[in-house]
C-alpha positions in Angstrom: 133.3 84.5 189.0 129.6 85.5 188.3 128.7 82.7 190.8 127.1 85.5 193.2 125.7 87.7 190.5 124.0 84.6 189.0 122.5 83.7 192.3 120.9 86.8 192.6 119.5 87.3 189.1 117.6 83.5 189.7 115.8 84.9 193.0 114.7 88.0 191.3 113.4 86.3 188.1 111.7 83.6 190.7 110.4 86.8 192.4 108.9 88.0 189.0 107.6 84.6 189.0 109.7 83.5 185.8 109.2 79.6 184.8 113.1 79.1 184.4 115.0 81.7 186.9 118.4 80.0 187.1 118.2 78.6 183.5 117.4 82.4 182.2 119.8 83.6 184.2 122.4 81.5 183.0 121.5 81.9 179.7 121.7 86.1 179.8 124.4 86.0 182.1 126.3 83.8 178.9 124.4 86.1 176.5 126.3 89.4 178.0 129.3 88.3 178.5 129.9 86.6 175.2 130.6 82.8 176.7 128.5 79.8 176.8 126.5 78.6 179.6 129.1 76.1 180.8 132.0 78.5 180.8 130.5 81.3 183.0 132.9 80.0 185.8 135.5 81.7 183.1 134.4 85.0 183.7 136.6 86.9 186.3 135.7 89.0 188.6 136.9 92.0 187.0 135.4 91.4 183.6 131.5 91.5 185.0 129.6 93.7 182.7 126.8 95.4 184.4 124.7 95.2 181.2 123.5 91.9 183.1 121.3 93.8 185.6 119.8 95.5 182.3 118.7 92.7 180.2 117.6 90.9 184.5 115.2 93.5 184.4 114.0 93.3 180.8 113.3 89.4 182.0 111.7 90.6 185.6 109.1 92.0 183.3 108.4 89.2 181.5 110.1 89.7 178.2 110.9 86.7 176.6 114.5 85.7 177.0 114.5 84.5 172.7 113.6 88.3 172.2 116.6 89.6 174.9 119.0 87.1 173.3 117.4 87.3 169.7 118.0 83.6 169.4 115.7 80.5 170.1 116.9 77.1 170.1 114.9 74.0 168.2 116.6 70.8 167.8 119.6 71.6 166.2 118.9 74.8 165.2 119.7 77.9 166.0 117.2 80.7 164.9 116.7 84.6 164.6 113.8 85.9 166.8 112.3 89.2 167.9 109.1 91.2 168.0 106.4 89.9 165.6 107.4 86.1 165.3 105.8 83.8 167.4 108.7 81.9 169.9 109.1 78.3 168.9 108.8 76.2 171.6 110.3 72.6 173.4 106.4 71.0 173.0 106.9 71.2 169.5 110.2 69.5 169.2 108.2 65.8 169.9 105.9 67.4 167.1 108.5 67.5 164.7 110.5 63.8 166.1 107.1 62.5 165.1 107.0 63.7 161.8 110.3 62.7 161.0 109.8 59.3 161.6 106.8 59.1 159.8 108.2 60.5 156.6 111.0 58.1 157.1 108.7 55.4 157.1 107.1 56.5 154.1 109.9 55.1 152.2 109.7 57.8 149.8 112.8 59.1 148.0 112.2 62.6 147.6 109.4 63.1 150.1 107.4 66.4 149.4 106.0 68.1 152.5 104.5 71.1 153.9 104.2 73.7 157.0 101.2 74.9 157.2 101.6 78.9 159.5 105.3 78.4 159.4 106.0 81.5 161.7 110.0 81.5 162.8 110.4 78.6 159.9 111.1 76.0 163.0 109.6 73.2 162.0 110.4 73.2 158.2 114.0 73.9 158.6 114.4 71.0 161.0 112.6 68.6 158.6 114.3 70.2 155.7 117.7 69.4 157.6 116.7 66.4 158.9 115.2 64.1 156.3 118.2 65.0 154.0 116.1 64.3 150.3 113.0 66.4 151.6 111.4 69.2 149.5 110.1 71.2 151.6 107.7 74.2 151.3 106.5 76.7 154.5 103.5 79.4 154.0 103.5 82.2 156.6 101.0 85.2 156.2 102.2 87.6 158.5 104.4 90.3 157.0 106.1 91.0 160.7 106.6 87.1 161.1 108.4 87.2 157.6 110.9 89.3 158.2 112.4 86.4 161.0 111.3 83.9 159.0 113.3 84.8 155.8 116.8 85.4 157.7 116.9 81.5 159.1 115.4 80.0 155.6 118.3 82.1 153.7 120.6 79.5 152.4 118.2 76.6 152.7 115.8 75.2 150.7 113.2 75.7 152.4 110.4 77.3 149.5 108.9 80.2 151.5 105.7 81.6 150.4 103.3 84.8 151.9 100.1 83.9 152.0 97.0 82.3 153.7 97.5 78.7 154.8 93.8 77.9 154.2 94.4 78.6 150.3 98.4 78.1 150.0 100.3 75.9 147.6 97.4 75.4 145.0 100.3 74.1 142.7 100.8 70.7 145.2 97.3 69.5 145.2 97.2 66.1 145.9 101.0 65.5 145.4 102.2 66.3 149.2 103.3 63.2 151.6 103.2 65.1 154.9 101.5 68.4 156.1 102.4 69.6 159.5 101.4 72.9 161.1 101.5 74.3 164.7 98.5 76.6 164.1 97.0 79.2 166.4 95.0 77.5 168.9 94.4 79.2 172.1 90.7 80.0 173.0 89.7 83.1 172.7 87.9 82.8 176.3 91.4 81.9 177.9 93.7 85.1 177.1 94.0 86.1 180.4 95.7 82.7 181.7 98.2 82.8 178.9 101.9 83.4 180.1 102.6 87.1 180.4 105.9 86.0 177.9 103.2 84.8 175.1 100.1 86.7 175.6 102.2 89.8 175.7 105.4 89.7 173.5 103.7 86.7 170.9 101.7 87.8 167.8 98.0 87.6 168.6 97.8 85.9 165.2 100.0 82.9 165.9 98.1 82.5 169.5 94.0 82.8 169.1 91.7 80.9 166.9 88.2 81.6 167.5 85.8 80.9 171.2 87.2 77.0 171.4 90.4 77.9 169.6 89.9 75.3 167.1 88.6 77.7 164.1 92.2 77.4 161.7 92.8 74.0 162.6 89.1 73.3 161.2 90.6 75.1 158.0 93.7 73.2 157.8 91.8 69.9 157.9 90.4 70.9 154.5 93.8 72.3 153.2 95.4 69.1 154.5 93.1 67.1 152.8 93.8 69.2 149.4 97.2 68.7 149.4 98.0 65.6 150.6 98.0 62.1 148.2 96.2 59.4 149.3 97.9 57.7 151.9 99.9 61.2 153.2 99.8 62.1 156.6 98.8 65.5 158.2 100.5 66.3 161.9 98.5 69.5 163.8 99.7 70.7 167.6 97.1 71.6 169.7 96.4 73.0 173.2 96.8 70.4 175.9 93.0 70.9 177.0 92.0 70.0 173.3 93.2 66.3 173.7 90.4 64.3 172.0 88.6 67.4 170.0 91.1 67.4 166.9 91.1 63.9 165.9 87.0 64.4 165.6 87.7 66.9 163.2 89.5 64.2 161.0 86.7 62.1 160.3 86.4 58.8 158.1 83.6 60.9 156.7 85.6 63.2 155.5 88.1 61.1 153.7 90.9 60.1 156.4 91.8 57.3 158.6 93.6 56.4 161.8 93.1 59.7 163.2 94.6 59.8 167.0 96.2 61.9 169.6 99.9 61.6 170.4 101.3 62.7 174.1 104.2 65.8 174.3 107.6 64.5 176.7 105.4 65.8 179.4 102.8 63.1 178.6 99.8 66.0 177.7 98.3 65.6 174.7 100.0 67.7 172.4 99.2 66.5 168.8 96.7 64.9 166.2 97.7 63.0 163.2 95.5 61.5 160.2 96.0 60.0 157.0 94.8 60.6 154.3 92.0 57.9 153.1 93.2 55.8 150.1 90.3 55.8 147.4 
C-alpha cells in the first residue's frame, strides 16, 4: 500500500508550504500509478513506481499540480492544461452556478451568451453543457492560451474566436442575453503576494490589469454593454479585496441596473453582476 509513501509526500509538500499537501499528494500519487484517488489502497507494495518522488518534487517547487497532471477539474469537466493557460479555479465554479441560474431564469429558448477572456474555455464549456439549448461563443487573445483552449472546445459547440475581448464579437451587438468573464484582475502593486503556483506558472496576461487591477474589467463594462439586449445580464469575477469597486463601475449612468456583489462558498466577495437597462 502507498499508505507510507503518501504520508511522506503530504509532510514534504506542507514543508514547501503547499495549500493542499495530502490532497496533492493523493492526487499525484493516483496520477502515477494510473488509479483514482480512492483506489490507492489498491496499489501493492510491489507495484510503487518511483516516478512519485519525481513529479513530489516538481510540486515541492511549487508547480501547479493541473500542469504535473495536465488536467484541471471544473464542475463536471475534465480539461487539458499546461504552460501558457491560466488554471481554472474552484472560486469560479459559484461564478458559473450563478450564471446558470440566471440564464435559466431568463426563460429564453435558445439563450445566446458570451465569455469574455475565455482562457482554458472553463466557463463556456460548463454553460455550453449545462444549459443544454445555449449558443455559446468564447474570445481568448492569447495564442499560448489557445492552443489548451482548442483541445477541450473540440467536439463542442462552443464558437471560439482569437481576438481582443474589448472589441470581440462585433456580429452580436445588442443580441447577447448573458456576458460573463473572469478577467485579469490582480493589482499590479500586489505581485509579490500572489501564490508562487500563479504568479510563477500562470500567464501574466490572465493575472494583472493595471495599478488597482481593475483596468480590463473597466473595458469589459463597455463591451458588456455592447453586446448585451436590454434586459441581459453581465457576470465579472473579481479579487476578493475589490468587493464594492466593480458594481460602481456599472452605473445607472451608464445604462444598467441592479448592479451588486455576490459572495464565493468561502463567503468573500467574489463577483459583480448588472443588467442591462431597459430603454
Amino acid at each position: 500500500m502507498l499508505l507510507a509513501e503518501v504520508a511522506q509526500a503530504t509532510q514534504r509538500l506542507a514543508d514547501a508550504g503547499v495549500p493542499s499537501p495530502r490532497n496533492d499528494a493523493e492526487e499525484l500519487a493516483a496520477f502515477v500509478h494510473g488509479v483514482k484517488r480512492g483506489e490507492l489502497h489498491s496499489v501493492k507494495d510491489a507495484d510503487f513506481d518511483a516516478r512519485y518522488w519525481e513529479v513530489i518534487a516538481r510540486r515541492e517547487q511549487r508547480e501547479p499540480l493541473q500542469h504535473i497532471t495536465g488536467r484541471a477539474y471544473f464542475r463536471y469537466l475534465e480539461l487539458q492544461v499546461g504552460p501558457g493557460v491560466f488554471v481554472p479555479r474552484p472560486e469560479t465554479e459559484s461564478v458559473v452556478g450563478w450564471a446558470i441560474d440566471a440564464v435559466r431564469a431568463m426563460d429564453v429558448v435558445e439563450p445566446c451568451i458570451v465569455d469574455l477572456c475565455t482562457g482554458s474555455g472553463a466557463i463556456a464549456l460548463a454553460l455550453a453543457q449545462e444549459v443544454p439549448r445555449s449558443r455559446v461563443h468564447a474570445v481568448e487573445l492569447s495564442e499560448d492560451a489557445l492552443h489548451w483552449t482548442r483541445k477541450n472546445v473540440a467536439g463542442s459547440r462552443v464558437d471560439l474566436r482569437q481576438g481582443n475581448a474589448l472589441d470581440a464579437f462585433r456580429d452580436l451587438d445588442g443580441q447577447v442575453d448573458l456576458v460573463i468573464s473572469n478577467p485579469p484582475y490582480i493589482p499590479l502593486t500586489e505581485w509579490e503576494y500572489v501564490a508562487p503556483e500563479a504568479r510563477d506558472y500562470d500567464p501574466e496576461l490572465a493575472l494583472f490589469s493595471g495599478e488597482d487591477g481593475l483596468d480590463l474589467i473597466r473595458g469589459l463594462e463597455r463591451t458588456a454593454h455592447r453586446l448585451l439586449r436590454p434586459g441581459g445580464v453581465v457576470v465579472i469575477e473579481h479579487a476578493d479585496t475589490q468587493g464594492g469597486q466593480v458594481p460602481w463601475i456599472f452605473t445607472e449612468e451608464r445604462g444598467w441596473a441592479d448592479a451588486a456583489d455576490h459572495p464565493d462558498l468561502n463567503n468573500r466577495p467574489r463577483f459583480a453582476t448588472a443588467r442591462k437597462a431597459l430603454p
